[in-house]
CHARMM internal coordinates of N, CA and C (Angstrom, degrees):
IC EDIT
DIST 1 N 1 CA 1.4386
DIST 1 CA 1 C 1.5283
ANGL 1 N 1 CA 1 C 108.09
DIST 1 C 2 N 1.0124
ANGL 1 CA 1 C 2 N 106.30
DIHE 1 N 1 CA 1 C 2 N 134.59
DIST 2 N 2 CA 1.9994
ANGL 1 C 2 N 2 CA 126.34
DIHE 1 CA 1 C 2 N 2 CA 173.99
DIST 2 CA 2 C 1.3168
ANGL 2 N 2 CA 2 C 126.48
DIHE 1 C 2 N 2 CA 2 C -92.69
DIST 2 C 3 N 1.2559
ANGL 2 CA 2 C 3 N 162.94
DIHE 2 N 2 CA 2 C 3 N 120.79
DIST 3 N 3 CA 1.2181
ANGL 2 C 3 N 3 CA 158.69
DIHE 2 CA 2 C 3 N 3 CA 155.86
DIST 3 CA 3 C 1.8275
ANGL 3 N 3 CA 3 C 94.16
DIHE 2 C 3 N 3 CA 3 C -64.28
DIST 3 C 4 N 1.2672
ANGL 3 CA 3 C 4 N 115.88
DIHE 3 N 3 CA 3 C 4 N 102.74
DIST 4 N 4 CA 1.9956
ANGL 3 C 4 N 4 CA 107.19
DIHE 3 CA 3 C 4 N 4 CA 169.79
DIST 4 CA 4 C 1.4977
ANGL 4 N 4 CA 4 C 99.28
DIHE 3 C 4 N 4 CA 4 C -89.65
DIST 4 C 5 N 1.3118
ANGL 4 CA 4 C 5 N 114.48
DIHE 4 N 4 CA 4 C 5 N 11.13
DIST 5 N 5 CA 1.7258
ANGL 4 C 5 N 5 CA 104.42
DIHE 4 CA 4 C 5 N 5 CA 174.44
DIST 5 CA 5 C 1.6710
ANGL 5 N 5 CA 5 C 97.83
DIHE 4 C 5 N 5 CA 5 C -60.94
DIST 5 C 6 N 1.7059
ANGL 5 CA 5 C 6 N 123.15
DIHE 5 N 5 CA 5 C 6 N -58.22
DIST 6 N 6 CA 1.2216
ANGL 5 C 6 N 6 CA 119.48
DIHE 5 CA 5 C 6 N 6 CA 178.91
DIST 6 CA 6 C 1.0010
ANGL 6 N 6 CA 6 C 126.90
DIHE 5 C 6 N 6 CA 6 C -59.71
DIST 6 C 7 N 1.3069
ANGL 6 CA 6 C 7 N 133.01
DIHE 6 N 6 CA 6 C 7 N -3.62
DIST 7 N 7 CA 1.2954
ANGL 6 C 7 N 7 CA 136.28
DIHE 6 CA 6 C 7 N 7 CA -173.46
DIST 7 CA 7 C 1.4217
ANGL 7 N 7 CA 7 C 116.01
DIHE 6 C 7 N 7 CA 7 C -134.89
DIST 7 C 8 N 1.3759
ANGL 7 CA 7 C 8 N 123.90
DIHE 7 N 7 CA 7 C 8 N 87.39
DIST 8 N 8 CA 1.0584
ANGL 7 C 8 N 8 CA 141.40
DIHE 7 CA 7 C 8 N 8 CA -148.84
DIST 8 CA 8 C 1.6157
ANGL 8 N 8 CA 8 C 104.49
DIHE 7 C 8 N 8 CA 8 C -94.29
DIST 8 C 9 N 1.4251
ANGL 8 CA 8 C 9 N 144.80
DIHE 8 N 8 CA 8 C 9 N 1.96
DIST 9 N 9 CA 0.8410
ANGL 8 C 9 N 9 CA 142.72
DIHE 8 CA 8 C 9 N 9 CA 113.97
DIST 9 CA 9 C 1.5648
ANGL 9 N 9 CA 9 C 130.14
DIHE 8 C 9 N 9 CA 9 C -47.49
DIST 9 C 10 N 1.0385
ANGL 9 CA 9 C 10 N 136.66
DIHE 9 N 9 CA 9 C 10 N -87.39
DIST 10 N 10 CA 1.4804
ANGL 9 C 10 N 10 CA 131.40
DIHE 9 CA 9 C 10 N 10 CA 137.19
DIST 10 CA 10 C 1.4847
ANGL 10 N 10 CA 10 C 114.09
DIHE 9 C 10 N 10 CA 10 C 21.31
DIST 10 C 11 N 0.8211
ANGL 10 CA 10 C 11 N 90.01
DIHE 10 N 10 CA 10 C 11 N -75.47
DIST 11 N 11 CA 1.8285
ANGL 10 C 11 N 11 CA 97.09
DIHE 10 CA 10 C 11 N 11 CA 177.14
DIST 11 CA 11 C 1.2204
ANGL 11 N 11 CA 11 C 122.92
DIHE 10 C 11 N 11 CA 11 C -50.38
DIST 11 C 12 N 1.7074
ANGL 11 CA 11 C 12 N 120.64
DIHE 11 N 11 CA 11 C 12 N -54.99
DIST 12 N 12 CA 1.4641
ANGL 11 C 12 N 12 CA 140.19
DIHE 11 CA 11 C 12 N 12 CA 174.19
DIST 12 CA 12 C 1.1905
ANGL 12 N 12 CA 12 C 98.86
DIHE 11 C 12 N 12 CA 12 C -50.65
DIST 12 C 13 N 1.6273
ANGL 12 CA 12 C 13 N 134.62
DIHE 12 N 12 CA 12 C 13 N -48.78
DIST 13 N 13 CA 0.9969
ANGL 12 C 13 N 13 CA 140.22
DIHE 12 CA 12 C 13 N 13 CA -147.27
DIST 13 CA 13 C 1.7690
ANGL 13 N 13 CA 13 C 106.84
DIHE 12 C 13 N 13 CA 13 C -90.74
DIST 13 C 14 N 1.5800
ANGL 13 CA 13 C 14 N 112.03
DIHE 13 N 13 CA 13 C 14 N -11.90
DIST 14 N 14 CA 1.2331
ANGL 13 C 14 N 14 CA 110.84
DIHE 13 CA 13 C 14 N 14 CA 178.35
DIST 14 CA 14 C 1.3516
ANGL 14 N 14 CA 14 C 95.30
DIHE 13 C 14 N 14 CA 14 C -107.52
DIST 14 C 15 N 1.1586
ANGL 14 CA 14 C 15 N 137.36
DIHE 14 N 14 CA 14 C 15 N -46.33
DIST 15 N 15 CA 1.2378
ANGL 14 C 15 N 15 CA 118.36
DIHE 14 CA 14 C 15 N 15 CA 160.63
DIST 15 CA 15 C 1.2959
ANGL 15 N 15 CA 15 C 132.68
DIHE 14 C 15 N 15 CA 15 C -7.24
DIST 15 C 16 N 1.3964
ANGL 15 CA 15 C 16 N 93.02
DIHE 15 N 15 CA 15 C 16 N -68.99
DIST 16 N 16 CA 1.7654
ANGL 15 C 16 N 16 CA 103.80
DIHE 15 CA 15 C 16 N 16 CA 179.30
DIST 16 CA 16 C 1.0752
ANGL 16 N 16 CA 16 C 87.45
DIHE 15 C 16 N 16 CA 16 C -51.29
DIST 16 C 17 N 1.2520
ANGL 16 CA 16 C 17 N 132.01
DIHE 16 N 16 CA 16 C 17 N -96.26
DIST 17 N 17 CA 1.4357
ANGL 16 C 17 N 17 CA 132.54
DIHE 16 CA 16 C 17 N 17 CA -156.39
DIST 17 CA 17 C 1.0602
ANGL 17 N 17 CA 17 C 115.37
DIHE 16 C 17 N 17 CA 17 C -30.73
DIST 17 C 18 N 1.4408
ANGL 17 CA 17 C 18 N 143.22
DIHE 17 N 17 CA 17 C 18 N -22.78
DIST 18 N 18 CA 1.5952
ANGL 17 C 18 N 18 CA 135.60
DIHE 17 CA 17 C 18 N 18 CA -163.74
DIST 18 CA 18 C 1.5207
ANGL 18 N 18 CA 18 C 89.36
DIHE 17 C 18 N 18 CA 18 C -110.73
DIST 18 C 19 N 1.6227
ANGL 18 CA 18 C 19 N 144.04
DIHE 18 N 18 CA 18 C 19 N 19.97
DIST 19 N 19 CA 1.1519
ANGL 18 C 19 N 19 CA 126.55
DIHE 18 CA 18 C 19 N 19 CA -156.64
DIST 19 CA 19 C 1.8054
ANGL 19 N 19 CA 19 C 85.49
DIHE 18 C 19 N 19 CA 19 C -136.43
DIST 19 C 20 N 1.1396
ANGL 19 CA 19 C 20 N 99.06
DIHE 19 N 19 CA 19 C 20 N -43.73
DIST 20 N 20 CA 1.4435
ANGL 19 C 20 N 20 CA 97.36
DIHE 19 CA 19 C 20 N 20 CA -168.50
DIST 20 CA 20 C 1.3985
ANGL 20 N 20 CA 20 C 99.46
DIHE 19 C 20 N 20 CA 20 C -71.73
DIST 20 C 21 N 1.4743
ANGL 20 CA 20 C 21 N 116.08
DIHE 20 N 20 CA 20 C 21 N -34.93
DIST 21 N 21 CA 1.5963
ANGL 20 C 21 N 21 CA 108.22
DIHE 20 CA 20 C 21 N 21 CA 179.43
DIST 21 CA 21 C 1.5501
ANGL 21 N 21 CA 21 C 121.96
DIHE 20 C 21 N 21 CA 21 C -71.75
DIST 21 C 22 N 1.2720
ANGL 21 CA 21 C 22 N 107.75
DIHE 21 N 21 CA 21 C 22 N -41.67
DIST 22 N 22 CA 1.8908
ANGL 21 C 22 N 22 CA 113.18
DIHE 21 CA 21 C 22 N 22 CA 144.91
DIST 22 CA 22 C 1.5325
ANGL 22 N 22 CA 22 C 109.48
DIHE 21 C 22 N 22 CA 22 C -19.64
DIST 22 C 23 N 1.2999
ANGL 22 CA 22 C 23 N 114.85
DIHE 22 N 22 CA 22 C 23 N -54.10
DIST 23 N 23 CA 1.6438
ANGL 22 C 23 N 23 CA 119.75
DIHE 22 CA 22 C 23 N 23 CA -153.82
DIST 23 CA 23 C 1.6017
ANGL 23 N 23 CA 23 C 104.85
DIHE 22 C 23 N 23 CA 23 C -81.67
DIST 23 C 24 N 1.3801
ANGL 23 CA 23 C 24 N 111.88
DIHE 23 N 23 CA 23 C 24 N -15.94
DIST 24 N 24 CA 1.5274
ANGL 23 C 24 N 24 CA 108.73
DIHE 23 CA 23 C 24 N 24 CA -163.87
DIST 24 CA 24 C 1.9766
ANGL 24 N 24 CA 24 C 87.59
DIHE 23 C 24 N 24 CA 24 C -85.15
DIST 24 C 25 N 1.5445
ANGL 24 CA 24 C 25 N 82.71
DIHE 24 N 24 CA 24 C 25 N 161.37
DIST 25 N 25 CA 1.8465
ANGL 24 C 25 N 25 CA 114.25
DIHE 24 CA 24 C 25 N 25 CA -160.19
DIST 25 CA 25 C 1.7955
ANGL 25 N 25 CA 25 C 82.62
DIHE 24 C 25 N 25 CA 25 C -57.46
DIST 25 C 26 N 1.2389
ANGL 25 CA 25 C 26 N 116.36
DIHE 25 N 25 CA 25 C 26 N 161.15
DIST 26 N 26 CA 1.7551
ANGL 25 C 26 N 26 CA 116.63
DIHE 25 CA 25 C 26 N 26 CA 170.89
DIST 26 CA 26 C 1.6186
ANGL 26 N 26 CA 26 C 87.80
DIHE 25 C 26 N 26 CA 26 C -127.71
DIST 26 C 27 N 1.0914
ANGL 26 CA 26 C 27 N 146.28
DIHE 26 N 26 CA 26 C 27 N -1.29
DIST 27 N 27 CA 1.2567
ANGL 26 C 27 N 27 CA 135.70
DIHE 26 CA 26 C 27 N 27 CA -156.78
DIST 27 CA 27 C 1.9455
ANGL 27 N 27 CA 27 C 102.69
DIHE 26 C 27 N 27 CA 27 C -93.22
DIST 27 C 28 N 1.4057
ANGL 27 CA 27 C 28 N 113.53
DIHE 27 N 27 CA 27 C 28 N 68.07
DIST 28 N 28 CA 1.4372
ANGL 27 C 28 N 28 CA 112.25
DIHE 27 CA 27 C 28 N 28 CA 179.03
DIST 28 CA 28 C 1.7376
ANGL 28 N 28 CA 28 C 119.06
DIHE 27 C 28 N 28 CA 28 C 81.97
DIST 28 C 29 N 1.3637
ANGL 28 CA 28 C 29 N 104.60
DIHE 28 N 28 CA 28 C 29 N 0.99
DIST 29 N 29 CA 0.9819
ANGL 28 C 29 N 29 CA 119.23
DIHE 28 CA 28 C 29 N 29 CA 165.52
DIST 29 CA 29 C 2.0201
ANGL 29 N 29 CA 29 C 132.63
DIHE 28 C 29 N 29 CA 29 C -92.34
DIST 29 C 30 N 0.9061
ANGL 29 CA 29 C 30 N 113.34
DIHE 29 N 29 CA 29 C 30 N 117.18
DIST 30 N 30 CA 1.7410
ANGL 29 C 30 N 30 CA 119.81
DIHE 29 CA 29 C 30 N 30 CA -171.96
DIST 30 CA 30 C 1.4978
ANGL 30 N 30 CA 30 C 109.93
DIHE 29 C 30 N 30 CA 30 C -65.33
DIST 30 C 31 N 1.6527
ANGL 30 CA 30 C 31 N 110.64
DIHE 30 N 30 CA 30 C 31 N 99.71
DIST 31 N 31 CA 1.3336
ANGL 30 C 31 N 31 CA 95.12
DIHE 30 CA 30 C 31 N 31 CA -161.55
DIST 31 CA 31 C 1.9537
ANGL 31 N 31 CA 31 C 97.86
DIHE 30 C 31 N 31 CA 31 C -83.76
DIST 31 C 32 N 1.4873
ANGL 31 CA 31 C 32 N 95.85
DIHE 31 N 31 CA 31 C 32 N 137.82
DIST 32 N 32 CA 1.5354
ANGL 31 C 32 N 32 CA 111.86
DIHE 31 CA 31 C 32 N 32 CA -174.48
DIST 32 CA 32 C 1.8691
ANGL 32 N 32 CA 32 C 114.25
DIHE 31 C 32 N 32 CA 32 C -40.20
DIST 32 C 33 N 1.6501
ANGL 32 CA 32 C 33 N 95.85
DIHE 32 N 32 CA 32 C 33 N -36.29
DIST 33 N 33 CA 1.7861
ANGL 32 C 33 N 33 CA 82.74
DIHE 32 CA 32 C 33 N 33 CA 176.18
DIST 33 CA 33 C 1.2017
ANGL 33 N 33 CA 33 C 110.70
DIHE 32 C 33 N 33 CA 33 C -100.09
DIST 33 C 34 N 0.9719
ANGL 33 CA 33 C 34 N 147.88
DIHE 33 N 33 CA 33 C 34 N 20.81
DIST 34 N 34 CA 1.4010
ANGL 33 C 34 N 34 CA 142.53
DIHE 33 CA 33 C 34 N 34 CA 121.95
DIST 34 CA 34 C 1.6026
ANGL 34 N 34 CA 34 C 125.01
DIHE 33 C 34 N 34 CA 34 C -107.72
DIST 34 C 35 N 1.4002
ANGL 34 CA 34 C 35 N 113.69
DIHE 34 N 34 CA 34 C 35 N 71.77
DIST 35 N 35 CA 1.4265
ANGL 34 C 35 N 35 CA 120.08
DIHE 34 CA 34 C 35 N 35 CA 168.08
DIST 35 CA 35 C 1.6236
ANGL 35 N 35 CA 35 C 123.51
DIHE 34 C 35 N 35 CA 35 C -28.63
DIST 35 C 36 N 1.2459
ANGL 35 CA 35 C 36 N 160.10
DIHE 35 N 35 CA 35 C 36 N 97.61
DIST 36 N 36 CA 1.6181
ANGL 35 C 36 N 36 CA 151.49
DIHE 35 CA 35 C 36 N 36 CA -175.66
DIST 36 CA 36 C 1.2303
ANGL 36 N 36 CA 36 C 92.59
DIHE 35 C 36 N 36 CA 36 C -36.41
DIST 36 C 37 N 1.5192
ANGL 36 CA 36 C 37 N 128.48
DIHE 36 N 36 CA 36 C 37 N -71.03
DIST 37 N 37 CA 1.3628
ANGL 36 C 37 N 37 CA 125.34
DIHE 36 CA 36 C 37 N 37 CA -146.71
DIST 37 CA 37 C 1.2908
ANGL 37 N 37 CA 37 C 111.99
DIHE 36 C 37 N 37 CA 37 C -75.42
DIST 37 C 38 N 1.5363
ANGL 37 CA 37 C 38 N 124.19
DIHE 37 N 37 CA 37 C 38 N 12.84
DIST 38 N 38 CA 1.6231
ANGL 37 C 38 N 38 CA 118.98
DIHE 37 CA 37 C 38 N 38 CA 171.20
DIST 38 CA 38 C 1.1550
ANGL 38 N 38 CA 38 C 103.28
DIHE 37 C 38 N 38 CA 38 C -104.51
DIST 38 C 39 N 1.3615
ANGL 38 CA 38 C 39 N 119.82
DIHE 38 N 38 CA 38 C 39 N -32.61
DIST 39 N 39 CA 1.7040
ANGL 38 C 39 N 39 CA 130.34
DIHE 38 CA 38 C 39 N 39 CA -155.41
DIST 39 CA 39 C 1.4337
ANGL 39 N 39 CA 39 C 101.89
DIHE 38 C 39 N 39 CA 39 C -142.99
DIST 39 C 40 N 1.8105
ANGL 39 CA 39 C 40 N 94.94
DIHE 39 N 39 CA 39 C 40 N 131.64
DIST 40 N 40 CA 1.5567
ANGL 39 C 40 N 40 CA 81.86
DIHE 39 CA 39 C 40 N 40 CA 158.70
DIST 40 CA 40 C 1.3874
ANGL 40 N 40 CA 40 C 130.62
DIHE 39 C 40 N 40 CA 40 C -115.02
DIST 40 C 41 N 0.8227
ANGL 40 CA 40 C 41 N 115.68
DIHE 40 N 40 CA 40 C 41 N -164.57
DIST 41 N 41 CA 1.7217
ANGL 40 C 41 N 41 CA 111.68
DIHE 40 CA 40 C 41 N 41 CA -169.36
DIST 41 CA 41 C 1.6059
ANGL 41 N 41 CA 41 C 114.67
DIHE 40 C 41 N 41 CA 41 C -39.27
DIST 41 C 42 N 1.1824
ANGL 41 CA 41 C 42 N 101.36
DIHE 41 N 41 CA 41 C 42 N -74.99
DIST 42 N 42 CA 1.3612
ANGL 41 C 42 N 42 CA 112.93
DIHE 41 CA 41 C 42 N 42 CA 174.08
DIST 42 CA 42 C 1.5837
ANGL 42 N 42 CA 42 C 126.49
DIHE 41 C 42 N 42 CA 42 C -39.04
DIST 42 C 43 N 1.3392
ANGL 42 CA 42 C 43 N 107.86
DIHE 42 N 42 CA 42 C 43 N -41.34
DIST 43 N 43 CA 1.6194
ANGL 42 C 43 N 43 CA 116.01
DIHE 42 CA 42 C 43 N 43 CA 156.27
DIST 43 CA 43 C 1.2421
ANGL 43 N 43 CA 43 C 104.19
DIHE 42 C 43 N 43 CA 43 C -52.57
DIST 43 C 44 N 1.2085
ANGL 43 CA 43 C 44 N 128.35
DIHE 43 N 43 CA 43 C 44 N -68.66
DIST 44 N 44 CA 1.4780
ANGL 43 C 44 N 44 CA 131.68
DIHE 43 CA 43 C 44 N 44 CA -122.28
DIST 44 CA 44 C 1.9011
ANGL 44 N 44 CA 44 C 72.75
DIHE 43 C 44 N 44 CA 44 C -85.35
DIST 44 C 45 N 1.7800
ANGL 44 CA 44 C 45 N 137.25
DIHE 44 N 44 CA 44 C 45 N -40.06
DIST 45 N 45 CA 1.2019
ANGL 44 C 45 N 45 CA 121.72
DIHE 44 CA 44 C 45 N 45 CA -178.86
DIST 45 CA 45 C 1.5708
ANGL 45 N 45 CA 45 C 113.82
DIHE 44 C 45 N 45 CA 45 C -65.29
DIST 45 C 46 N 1.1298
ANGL 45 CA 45 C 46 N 121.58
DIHE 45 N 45 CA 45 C 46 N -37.71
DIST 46 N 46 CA 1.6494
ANGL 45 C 46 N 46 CA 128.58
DIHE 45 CA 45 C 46 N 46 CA 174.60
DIST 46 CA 46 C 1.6231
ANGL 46 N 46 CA 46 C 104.02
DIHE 45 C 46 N 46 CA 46 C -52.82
DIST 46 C 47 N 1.4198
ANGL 46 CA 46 C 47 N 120.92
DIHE 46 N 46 CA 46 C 47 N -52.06
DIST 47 N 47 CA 1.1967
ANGL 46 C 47 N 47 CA 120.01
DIHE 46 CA 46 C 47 N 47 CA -173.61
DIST 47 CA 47 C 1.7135
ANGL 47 N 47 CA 47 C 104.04
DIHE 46 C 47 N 47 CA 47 C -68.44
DIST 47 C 48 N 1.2573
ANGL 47 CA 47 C 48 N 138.44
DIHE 47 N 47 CA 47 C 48 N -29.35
DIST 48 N 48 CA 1.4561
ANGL 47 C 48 N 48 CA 138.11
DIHE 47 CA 47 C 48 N 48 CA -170.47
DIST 48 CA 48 C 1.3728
ANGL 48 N 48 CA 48 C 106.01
DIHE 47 C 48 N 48 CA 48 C -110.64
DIST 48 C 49 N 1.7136
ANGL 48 CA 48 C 49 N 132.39
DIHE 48 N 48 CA 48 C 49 N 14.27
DIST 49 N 49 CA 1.1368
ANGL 48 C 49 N 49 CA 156.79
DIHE 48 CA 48 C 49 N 49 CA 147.12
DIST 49 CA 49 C 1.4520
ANGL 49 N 49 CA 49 C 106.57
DIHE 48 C 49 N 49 CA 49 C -66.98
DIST 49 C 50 N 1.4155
ANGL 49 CA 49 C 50 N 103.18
DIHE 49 N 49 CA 49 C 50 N -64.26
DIST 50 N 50 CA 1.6733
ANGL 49 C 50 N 50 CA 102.01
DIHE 49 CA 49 C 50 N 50 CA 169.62
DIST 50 CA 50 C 1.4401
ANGL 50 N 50 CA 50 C 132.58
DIHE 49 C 50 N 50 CA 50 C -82.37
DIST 50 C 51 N 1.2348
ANGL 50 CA 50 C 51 N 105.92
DIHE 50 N 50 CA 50 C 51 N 12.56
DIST 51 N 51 CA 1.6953
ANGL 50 C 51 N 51 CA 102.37
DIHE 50 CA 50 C 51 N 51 CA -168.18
DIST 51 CA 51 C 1.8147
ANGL 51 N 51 CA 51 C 77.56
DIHE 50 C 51 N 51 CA 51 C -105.04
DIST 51 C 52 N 1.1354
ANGL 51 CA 51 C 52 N 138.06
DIHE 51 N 51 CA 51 C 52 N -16.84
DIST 52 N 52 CA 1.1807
ANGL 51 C 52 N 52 CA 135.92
DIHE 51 CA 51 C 52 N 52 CA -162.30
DIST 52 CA 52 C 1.8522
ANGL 52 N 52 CA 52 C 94.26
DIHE 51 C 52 N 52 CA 52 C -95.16
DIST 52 C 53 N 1.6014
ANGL 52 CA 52 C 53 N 121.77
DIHE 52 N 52 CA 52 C 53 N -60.84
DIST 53 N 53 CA 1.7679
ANGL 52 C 53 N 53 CA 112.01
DIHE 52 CA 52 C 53 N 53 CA 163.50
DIST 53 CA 53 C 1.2498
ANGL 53 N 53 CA 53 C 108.64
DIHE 52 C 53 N 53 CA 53 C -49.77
DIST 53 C 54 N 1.2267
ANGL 53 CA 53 C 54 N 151.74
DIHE 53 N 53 CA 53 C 54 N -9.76
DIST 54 N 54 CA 1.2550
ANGL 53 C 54 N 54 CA 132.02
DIHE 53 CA 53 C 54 N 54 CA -169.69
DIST 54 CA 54 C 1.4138
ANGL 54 N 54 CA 54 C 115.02
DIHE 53 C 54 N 54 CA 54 C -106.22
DIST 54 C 55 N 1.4907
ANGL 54 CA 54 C 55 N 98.01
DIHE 54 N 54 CA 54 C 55 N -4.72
DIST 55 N 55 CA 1.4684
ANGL 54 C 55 N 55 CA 124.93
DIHE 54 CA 54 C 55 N 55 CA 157.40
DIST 55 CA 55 C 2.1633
ANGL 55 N 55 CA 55 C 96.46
DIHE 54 C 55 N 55 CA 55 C 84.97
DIST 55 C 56 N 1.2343
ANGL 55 CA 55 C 56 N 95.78
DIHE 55 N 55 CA 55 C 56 N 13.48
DIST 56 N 56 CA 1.6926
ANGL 55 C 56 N 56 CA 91.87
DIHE 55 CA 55 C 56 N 56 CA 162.98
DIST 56 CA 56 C 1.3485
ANGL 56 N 56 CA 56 C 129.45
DIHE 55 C 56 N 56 CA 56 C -62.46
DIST 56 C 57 N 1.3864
ANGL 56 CA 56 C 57 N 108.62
DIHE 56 N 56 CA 56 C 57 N -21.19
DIST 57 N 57 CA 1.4642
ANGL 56 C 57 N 57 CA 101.44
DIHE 56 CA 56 C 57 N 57 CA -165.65
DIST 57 CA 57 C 1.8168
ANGL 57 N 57 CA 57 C 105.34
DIHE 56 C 57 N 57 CA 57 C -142.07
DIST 57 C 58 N 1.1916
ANGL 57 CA 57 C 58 N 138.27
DIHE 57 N 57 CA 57 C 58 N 145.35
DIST 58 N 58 CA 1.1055
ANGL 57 C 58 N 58 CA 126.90
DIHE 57 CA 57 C 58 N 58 CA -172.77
DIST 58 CA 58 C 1.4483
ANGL 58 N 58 CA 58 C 104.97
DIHE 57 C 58 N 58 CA 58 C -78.66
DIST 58 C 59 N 1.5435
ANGL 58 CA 58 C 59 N 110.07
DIHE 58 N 58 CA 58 C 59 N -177.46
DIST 59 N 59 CA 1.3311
ANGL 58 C 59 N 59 CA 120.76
DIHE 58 CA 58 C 59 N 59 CA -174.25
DIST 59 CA 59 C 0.9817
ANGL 59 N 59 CA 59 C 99.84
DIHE 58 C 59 N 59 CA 59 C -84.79
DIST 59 C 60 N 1.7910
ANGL 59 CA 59 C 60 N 150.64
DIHE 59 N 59 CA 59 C 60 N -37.91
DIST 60 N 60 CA 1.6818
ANGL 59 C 60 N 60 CA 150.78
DIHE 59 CA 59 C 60 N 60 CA 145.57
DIST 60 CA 60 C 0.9277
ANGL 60 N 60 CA 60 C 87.09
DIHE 59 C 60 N 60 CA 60 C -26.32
DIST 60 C 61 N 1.6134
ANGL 60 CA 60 C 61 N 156.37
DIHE 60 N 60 CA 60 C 61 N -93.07
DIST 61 N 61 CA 1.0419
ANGL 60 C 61 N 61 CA 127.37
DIHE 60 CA 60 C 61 N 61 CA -129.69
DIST 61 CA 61 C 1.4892
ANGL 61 N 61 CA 61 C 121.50
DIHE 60 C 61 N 61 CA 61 C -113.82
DIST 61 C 62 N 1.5254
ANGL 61 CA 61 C 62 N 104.65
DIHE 61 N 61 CA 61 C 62 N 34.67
DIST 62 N 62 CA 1.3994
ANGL 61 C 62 N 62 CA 115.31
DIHE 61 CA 61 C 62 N 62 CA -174.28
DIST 62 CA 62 C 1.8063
ANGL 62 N 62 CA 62 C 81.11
DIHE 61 C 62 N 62 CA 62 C -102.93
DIST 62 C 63 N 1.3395
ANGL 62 CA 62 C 63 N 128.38
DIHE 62 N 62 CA 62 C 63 N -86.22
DIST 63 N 63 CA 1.3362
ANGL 62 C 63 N 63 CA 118.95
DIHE 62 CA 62 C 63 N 63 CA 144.69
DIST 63 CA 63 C 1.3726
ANGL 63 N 63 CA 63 C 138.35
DIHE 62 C 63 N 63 CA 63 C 33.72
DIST 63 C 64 N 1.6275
ANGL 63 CA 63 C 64 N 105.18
DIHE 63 N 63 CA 63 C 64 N -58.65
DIST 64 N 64 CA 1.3083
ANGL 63 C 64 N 64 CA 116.01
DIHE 63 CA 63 C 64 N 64 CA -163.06
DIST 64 CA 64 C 1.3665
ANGL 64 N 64 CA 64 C 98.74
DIHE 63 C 64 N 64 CA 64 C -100.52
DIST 64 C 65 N 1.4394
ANGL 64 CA 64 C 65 N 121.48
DIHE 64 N 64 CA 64 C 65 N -9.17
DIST 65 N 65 CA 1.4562
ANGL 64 C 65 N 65 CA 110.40
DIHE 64 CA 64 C 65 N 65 CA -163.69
DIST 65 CA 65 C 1.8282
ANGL 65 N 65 CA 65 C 93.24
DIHE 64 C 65 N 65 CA 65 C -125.35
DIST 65 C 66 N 1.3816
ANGL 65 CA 65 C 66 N 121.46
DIHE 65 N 65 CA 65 C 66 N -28.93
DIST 66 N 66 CA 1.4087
ANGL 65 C 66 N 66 CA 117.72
DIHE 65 CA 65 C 66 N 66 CA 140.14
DIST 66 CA 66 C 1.3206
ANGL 66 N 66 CA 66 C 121.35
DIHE 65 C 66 N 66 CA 66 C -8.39
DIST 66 C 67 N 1.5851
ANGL 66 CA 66 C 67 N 110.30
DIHE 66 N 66 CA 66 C 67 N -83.80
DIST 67 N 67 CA 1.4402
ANGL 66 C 67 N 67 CA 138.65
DIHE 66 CA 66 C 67 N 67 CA 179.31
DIST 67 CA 67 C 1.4328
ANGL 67 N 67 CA 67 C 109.91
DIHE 66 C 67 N 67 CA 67 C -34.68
DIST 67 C 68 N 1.7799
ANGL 67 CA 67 C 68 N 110.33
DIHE 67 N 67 CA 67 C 68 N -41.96
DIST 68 N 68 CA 1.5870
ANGL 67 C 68 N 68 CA 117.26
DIHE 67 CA 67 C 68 N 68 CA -163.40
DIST 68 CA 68 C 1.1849
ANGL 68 N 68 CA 68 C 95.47
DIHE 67 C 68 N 68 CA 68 C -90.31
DIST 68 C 69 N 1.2488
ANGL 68 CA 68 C 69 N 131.49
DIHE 68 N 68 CA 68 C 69 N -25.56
DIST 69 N 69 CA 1.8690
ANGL 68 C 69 N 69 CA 126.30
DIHE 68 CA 68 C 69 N 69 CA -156.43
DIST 69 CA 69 C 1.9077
ANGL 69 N 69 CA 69 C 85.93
DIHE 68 C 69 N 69 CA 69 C -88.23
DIST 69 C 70 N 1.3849
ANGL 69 CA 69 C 70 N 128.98
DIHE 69 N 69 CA 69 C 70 N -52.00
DIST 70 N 70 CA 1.0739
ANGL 69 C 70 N 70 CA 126.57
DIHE 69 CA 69 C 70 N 70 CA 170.26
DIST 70 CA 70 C 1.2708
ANGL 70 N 70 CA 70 C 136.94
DIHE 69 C 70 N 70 CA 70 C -50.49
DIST 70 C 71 N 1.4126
ANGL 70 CA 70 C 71 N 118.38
DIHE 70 N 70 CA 70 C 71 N -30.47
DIST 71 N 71 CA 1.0474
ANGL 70 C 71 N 71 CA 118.56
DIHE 70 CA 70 C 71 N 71 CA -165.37
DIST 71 CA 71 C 1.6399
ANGL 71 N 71 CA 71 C 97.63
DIHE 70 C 71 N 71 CA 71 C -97.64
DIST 71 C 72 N 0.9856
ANGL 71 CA 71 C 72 N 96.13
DIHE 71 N 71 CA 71 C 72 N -18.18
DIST 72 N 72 CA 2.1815
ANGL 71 C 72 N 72 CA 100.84
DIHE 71 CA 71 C 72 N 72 CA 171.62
DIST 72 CA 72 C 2.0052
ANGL 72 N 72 CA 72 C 103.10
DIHE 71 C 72 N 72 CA 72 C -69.97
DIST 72 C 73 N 0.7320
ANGL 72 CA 72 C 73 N 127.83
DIHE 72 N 72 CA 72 C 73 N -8.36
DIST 73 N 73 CA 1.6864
ANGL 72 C 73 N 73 CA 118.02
DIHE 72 CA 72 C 73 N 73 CA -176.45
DIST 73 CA 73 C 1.1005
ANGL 73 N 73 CA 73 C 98.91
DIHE 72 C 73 N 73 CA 73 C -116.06
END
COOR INIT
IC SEED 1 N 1 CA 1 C
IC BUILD
């Protein structure tokens, strides 16, 4: 486990990553950074549970990608 509060690269860099995957279609579509068949829901919410305490990602878009991980099962 990482604190990316100190590492302010790190952070930017998950950002992106948690933003672009936000952006992908949720409508029956497998969004590429969270594959189903590696992770399941509940992971993939535990894992975007903490990217949100670790202060990577805002609460809009903790929310927004909530909505998508749920609405896929």
């Amino acid at each position: 486990m990482m604190d990316v509060r100190s590492r302010p690269e790190l952070r930017r860099q998950i950002q992106d990553v948690v933003r672009r995957a936000a952006a992908q279609p949720a409508a029956g579509a497998a969004s590429p950074a969270f594959p189903p068949s590696e992770r399941s829901a509940a992971q993939r919410l535990e894992e975007l549970e903490a990217l949100r305490t670790a202060g990577a990602i805002t609460d809009d878009e903790y929310a927004a990608k909530r909505r998508q991980i749920i609405s896929e099962i």
